[in-house]
PDB file of N, CA, C and O in Angstrom:
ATOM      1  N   UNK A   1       5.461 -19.274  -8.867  1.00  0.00           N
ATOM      2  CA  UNK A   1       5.124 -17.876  -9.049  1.00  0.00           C
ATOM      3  C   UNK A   1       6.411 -17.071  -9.178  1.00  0.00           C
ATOM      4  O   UNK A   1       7.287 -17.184  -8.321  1.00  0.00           O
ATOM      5  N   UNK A   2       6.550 -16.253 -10.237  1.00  0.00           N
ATOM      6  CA  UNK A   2       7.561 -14.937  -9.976  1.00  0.00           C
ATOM      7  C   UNK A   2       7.641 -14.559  -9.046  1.00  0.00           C
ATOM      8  O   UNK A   2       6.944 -15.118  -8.199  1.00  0.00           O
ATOM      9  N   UNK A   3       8.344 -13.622  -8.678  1.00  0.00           N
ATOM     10  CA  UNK A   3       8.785 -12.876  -7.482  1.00  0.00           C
ATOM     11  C   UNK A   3       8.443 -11.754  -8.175  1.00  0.00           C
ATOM     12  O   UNK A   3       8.188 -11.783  -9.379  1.00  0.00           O
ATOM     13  N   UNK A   4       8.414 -10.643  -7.423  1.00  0.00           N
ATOM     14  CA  UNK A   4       7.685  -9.410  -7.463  1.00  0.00           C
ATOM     15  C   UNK A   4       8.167  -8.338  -6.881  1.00  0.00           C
ATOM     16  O   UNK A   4       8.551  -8.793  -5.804  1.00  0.00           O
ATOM     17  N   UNK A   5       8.415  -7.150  -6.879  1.00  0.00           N
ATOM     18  CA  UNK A   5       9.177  -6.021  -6.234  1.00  0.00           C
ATOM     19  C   UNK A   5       7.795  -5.091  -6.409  1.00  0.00           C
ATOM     20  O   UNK A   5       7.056  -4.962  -7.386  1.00  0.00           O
ATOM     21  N   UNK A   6       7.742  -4.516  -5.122  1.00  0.00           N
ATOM     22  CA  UNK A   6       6.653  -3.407  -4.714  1.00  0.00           C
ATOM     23  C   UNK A   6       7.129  -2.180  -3.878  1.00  0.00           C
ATOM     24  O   UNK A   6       7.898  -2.408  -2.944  1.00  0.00           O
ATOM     25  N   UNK A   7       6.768  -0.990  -4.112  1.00  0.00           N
ATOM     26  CA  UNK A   7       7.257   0.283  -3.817  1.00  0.00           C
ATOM     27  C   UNK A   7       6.110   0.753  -2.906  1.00  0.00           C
ATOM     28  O   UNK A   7       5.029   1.070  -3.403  1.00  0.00           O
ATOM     29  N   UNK A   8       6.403   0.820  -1.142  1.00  0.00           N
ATOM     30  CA  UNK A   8       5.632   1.519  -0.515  1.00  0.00           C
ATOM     31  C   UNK A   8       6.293   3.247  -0.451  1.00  0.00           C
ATOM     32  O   UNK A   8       7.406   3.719  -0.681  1.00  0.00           O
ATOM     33  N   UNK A   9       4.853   3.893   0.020  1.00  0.00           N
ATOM     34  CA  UNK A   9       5.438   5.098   0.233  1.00  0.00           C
ATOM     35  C   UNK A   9       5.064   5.953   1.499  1.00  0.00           C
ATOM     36  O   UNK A   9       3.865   6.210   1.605  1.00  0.00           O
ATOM     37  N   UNK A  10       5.689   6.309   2.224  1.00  0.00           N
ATOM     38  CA  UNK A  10       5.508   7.107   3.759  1.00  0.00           C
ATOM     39  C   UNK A  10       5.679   8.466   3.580  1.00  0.00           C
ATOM     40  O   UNK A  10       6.458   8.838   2.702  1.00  0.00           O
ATOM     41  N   UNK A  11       5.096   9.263   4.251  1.00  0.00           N
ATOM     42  CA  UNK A  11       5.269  10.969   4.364  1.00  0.00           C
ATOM     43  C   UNK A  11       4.331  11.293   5.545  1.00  0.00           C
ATOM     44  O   UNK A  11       3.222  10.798   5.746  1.00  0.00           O
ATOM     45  N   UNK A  12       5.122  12.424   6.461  1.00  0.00           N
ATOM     46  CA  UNK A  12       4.885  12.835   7.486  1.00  0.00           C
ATOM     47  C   UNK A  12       5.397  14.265   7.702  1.00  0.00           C
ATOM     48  O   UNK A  12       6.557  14.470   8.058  1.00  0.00           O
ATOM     49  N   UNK A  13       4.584  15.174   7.498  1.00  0.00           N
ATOM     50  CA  UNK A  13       4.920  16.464   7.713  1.00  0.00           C
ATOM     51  C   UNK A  13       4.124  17.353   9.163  1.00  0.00           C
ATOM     52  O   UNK A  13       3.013  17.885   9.182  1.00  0.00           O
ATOM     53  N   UNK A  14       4.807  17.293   9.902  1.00  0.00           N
ATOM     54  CA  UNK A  14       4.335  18.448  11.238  1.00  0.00           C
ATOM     55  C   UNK A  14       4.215  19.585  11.221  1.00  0.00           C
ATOM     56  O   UNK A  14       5.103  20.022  10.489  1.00  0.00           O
ATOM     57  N   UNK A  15       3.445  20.606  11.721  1.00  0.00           N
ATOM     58  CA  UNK A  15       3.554  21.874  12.033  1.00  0.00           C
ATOM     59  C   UNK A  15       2.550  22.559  12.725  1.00  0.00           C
ATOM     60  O   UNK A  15       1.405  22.622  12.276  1.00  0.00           O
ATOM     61  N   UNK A  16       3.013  23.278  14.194  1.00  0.00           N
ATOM     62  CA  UNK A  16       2.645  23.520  15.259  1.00  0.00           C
ATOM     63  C   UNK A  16       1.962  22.271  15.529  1.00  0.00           C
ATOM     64  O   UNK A  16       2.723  21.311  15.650  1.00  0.00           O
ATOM     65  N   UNK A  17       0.593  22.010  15.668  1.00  0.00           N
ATOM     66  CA  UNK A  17      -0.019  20.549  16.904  1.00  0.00           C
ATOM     67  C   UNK A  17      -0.745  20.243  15.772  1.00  0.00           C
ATOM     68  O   UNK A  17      -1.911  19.891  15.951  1.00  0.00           O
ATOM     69  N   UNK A  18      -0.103  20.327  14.084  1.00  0.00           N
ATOM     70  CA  UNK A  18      -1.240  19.552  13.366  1.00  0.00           C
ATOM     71  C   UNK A  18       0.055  18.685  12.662  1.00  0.00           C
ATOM     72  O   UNK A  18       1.269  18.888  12.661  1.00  0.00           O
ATOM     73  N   UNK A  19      -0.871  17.531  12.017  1.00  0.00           N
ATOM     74  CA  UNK A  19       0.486  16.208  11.781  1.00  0.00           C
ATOM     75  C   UNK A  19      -0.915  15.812  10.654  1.00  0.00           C
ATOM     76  O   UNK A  19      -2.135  15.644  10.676  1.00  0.00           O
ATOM     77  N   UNK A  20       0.407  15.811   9.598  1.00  0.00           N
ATOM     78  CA  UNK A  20       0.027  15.069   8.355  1.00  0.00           C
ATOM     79  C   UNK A  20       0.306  14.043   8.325  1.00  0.00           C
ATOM     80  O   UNK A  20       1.316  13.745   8.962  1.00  0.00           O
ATOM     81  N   UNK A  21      -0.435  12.934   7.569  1.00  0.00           N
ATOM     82  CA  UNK A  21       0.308  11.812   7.035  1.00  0.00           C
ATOM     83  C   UNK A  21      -0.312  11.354   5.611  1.00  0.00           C
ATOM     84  O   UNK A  21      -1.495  11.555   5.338  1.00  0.00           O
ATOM     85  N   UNK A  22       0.495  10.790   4.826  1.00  0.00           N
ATOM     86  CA  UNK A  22      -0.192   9.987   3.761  1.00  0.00           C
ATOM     87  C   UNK A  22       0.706   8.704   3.595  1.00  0.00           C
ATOM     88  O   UNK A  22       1.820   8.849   4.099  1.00  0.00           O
ATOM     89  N   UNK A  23       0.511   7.651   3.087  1.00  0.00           N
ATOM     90  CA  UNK A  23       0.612   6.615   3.010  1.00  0.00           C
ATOM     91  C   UNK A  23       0.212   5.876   1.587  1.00  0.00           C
ATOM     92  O   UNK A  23      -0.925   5.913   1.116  1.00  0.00           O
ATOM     93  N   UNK A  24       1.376   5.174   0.960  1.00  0.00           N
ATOM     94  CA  UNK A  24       1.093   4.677  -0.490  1.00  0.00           C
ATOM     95  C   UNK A  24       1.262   3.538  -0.795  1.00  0.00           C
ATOM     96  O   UNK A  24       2.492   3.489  -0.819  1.00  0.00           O
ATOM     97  N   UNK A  25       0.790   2.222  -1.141  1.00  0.00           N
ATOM     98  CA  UNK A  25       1.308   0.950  -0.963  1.00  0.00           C
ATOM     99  C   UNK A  25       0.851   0.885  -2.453  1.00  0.00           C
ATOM    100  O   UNK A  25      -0.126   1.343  -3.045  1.00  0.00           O
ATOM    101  N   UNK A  26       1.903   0.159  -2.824  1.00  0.00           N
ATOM    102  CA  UNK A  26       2.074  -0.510  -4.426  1.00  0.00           C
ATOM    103  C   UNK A  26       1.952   0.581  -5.261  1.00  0.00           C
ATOM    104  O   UNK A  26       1.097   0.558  -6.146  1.00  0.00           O
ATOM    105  N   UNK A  27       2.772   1.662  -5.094  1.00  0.00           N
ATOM    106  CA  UNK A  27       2.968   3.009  -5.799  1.00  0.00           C
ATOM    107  C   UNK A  27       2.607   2.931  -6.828  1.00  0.00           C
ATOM    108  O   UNK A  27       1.845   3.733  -7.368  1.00  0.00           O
ATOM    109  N   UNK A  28       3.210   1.673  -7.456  1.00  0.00           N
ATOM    110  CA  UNK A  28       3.302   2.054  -9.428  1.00  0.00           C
ATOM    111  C   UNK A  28       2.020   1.191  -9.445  1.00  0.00           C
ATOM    112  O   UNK A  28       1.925   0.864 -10.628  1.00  0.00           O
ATOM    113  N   UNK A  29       0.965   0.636  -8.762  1.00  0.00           N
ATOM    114  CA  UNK A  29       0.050   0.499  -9.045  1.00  0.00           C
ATOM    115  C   UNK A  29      -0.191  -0.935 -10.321  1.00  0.00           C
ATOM    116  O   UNK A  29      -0.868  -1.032 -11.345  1.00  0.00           O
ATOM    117  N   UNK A  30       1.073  -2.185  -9.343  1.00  0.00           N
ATOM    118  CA  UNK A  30       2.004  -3.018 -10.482  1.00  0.00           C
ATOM    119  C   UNK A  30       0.722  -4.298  -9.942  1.00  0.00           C
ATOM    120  O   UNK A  30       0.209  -4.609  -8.867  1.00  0.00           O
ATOM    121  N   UNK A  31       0.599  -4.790 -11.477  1.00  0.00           N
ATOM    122  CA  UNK A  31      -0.544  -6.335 -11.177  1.00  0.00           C
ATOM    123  C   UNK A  31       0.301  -7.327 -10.904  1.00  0.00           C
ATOM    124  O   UNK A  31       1.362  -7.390 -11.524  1.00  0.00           O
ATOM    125  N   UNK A  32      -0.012  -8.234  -9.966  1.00  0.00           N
ATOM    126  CA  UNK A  32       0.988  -9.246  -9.458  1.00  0.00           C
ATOM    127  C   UNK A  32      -0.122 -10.464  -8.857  1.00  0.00           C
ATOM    128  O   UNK A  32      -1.326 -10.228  -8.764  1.00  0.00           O
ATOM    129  N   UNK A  33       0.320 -11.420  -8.580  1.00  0.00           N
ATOM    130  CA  UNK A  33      -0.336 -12.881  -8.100  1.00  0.00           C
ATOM    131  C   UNK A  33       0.125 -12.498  -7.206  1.00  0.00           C
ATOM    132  O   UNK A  33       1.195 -11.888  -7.193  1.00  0.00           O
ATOM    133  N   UNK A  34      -0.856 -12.865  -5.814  1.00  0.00           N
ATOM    134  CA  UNK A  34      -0.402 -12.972  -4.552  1.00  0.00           C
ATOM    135  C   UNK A  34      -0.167 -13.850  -3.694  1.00  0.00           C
ATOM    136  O   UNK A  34       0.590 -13.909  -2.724  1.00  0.00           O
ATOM    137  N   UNK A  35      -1.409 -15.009  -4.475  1.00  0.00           N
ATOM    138  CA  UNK A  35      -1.149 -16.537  -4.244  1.00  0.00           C
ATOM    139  C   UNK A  35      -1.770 -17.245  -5.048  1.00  0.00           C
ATOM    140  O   UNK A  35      -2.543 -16.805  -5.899  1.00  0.00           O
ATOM    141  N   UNK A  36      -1.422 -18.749  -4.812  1.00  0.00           N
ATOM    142  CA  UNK A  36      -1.846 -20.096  -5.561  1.00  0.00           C
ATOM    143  C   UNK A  36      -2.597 -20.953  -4.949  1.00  0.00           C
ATOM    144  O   UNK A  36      -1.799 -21.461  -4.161  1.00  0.00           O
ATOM    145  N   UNK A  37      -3.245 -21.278  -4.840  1.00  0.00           N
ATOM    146  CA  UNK A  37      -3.675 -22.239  -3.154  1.00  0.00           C
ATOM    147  C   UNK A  37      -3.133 -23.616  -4.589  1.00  0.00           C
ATOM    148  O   UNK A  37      -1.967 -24.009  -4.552  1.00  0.00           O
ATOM    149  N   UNK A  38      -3.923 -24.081  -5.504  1.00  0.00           N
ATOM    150  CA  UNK A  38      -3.845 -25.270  -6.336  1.00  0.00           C
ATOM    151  C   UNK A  38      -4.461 -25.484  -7.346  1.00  0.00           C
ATOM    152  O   UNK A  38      -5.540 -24.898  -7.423  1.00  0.00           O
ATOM    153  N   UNK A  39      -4.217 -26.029  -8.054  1.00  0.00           N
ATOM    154  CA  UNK A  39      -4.784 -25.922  -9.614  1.00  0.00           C
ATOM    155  C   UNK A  39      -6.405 -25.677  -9.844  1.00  0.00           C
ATOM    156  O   UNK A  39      -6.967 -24.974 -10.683  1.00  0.00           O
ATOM    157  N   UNK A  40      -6.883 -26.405  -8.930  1.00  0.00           N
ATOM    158  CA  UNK A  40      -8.564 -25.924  -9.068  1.00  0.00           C
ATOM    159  C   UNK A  40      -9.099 -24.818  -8.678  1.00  0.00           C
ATOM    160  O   UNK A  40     -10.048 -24.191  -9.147  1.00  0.00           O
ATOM    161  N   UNK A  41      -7.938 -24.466  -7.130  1.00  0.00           N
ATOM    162  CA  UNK A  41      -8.555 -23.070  -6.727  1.00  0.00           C
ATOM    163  C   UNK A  41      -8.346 -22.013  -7.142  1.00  0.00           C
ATOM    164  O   UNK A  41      -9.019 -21.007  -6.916  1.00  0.00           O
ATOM    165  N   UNK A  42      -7.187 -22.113  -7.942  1.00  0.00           N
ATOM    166  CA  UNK A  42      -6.426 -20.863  -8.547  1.00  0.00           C
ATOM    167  C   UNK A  42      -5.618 -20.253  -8.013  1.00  0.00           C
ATOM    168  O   UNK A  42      -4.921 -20.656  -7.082  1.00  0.00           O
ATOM    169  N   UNK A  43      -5.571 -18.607  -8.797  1.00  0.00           N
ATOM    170  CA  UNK A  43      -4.340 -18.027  -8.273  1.00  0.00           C
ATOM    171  C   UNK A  43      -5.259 -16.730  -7.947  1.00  0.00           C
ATOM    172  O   UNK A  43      -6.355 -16.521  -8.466  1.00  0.00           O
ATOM    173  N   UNK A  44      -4.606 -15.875  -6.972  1.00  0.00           N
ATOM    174  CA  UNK A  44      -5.318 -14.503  -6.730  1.00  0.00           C
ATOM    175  C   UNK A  44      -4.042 -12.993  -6.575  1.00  0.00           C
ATOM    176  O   UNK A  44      -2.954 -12.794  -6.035  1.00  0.00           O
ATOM    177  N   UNK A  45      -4.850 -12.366  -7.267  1.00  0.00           N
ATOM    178  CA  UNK A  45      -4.009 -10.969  -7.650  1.00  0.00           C
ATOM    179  C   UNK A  45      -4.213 -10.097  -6.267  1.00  0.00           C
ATOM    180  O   UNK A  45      -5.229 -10.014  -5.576  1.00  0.00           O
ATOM    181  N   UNK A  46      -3.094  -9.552  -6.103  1.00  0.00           N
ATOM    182  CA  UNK A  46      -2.699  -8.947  -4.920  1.00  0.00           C
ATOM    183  C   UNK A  46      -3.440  -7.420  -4.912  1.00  0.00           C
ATOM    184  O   UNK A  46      -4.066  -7.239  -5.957  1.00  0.00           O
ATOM    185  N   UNK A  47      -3.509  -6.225  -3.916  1.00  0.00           N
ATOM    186  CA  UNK A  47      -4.063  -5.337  -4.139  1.00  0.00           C
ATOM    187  C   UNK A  47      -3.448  -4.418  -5.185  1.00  0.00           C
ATOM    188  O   UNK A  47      -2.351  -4.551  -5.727  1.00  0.00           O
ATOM    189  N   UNK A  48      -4.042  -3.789  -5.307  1.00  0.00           N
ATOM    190  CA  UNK A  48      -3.521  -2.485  -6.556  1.00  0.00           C
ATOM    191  C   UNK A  48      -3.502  -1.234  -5.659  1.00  0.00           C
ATOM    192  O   UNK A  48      -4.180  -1.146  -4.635  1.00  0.00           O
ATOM    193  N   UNK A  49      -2.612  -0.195  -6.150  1.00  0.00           N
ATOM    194  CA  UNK A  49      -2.324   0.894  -4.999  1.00  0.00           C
ATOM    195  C   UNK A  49      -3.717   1.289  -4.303  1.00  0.00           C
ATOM    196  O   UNK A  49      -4.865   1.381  -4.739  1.00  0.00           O
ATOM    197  N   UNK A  50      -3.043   1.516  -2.828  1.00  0.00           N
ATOM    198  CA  UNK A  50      -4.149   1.828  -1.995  1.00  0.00           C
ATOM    199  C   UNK A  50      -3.373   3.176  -1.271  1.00  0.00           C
ATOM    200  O   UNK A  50      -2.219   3.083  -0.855  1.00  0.00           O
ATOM    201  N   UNK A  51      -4.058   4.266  -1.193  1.00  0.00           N
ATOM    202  CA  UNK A  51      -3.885   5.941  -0.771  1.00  0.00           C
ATOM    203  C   UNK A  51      -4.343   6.138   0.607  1.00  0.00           C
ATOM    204  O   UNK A  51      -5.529   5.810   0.640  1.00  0.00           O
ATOM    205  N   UNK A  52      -3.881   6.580   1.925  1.00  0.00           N
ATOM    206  CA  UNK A  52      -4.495   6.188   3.035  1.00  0.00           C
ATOM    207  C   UNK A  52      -3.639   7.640   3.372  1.00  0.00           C
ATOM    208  O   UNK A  52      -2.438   7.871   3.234  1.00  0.00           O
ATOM    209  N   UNK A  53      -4.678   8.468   3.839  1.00  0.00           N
ATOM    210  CA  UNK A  53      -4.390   9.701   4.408  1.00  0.00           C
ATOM    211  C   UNK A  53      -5.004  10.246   5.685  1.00  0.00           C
ATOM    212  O   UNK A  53      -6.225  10.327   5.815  1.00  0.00           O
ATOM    213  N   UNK A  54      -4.046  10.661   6.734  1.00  0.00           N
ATOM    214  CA  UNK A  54      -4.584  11.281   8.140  1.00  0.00           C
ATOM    215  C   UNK A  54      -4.007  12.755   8.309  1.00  0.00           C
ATOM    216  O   UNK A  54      -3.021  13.267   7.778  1.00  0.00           O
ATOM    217  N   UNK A  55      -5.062  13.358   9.349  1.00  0.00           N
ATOM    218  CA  UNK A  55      -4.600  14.610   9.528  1.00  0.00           C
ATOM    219  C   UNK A  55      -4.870  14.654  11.444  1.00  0.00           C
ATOM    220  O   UNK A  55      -5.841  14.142  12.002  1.00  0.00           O
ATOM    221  N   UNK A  56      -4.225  15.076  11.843  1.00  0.00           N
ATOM    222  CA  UNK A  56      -4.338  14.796  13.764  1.00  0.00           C
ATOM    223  C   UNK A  56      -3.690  16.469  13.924  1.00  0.00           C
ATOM    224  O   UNK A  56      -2.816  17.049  13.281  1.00  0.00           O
ATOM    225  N   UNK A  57      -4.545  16.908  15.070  1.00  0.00           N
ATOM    226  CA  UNK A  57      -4.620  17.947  15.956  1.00  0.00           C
ATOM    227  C   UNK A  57      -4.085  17.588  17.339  1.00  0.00           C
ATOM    228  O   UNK A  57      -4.766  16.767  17.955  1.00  0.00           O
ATOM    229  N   UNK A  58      -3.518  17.829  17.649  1.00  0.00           N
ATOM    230  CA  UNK A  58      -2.518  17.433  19.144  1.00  0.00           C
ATOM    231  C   UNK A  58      -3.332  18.774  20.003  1.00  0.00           C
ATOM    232  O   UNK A  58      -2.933  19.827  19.504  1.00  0.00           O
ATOM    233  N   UNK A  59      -4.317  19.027  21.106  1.00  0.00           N
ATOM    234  CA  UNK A  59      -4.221  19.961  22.185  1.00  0.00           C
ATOM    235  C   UNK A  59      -3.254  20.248  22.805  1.00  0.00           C
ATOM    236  O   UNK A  59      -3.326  21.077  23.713  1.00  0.00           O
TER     237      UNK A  59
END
C-alpha cells in the first residue's frame, strides 16, 4: 500500500463559561486504503472527512 498524508483540524475558542469546539479529520476529504487483510478479502477505504462539533456551558 502507499503511504498517505492526512490533515486533522482542532479549534477551540472560549468566552466567559461558554467553550467552543470543532474538530476536522481528513480535511481535504482525500480517498485512501486503510487496509488489506489478503487477496480474497480485499482492501478497505479509510473514512472521508468527518466534522464533530461541541458547545459546553461551564456554571
Amino acid at each position: 500500500m502507499p503511504s498517505v498524508t492526512l490533515v486533522d483540524l482542532a479549534a477551540d475558542y472560549q468566552w466567559e463559561n461558554y467553550e467552543l469546539q470543532l474538530n476536522v479529520s481528513n480535511l481535504f476529504d482525500k480517498r485512501y486504503v486503510a487496509s488489506c487483510f489478503s487477496a480474497s478479502a480485499g482492501c478497505f477505504y479509510g473514512e472521508g472527512r468527518k466534522i464533530v462539533g461541541a458547545v459546553r456551558y461551564r456554571w
